[in-house]
C-alpha positions as CSV (number, residue, x, y, z in Angstrom):
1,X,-74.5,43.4,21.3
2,X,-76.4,46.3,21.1
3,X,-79.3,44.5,18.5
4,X,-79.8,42.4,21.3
5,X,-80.2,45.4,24.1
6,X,-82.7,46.6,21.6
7,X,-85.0,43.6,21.4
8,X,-84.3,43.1,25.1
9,X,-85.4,46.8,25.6
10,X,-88.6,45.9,23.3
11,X,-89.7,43.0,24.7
12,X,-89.3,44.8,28.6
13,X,-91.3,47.2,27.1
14,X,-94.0,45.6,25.4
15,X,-93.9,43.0,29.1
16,X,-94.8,46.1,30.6
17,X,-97.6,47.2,28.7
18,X,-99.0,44.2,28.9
19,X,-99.4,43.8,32.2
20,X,-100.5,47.4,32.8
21,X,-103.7,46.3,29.8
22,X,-104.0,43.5,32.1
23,X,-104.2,45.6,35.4
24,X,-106.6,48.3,34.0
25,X,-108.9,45.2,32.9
26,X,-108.4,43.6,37.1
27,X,-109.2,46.9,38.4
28,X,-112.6,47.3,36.2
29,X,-114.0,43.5,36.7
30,X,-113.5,44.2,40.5
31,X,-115.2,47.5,40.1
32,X,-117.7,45.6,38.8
33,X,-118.1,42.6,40.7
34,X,-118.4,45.2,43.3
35,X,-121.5,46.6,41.8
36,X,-122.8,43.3,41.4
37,X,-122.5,42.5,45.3
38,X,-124.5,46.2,46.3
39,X,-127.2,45.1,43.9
40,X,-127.7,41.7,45.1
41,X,-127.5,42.9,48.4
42,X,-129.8,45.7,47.5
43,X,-132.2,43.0,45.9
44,X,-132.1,40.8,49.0
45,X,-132.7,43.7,51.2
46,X,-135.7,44.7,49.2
47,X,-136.8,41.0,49.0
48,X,-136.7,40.7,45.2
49,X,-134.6,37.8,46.1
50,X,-134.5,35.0,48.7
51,X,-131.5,34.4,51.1
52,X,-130.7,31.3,49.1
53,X,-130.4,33.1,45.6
54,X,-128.5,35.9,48.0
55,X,-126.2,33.9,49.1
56,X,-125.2,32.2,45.5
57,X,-124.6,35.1,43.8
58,X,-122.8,37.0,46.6
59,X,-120.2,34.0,47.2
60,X,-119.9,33.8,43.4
61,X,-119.0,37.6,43.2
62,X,-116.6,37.5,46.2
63,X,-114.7,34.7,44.8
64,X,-114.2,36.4,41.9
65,X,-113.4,39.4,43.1
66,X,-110.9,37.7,45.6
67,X,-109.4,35.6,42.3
68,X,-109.3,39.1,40.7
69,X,-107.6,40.8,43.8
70,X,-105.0,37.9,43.9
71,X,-104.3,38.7,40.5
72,X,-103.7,42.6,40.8
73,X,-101.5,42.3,43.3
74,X,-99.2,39.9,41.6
75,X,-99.3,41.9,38.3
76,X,-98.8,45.0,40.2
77,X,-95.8,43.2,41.4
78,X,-94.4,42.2,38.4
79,X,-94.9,46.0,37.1
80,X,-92.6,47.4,40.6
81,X,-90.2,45.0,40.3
82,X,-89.0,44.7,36.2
């Protein structure tokens, strides 16, 4: 019994690792995707872009950023409740 409280310690372990590698990687794409909105808003707002071209790239980064939100918060919650 106690081989088996090892591996089951071990793989608990290694579960939440993982998902902490996997919430540092959420937290730096919506970092990102977050840049990316300022600087096509920036563009649009300095008319290097048109409201069409805008519009594409900031609905892209939101839904990404929302996906990636969605995410967190269910990895987070697999993290506070083992």
């Amino acid at each position: 019994m106690p081989n088996v409280k090892k591996k089951l310690a071990a793989t608990f372990e290694q579960f939440n690792k993982d998902m902490a590698e996997k919430r540092k990687e959420l937290i730096t794409s919506v970092k990102e995707l977050e840049r990316k909105i300022d600087s096509v808003e920036m563009k649009y707002v300095e008319g290097d872009i048109d409201r069409a071209l805008y519009q594409k790239y900031r609905e892209k980064y939101e839904a990404e950023r929302k996906s990636n939100l969605e995410e967190l918060a269910v990895c987070e919650n697999e993290l506070s409740n083992p």
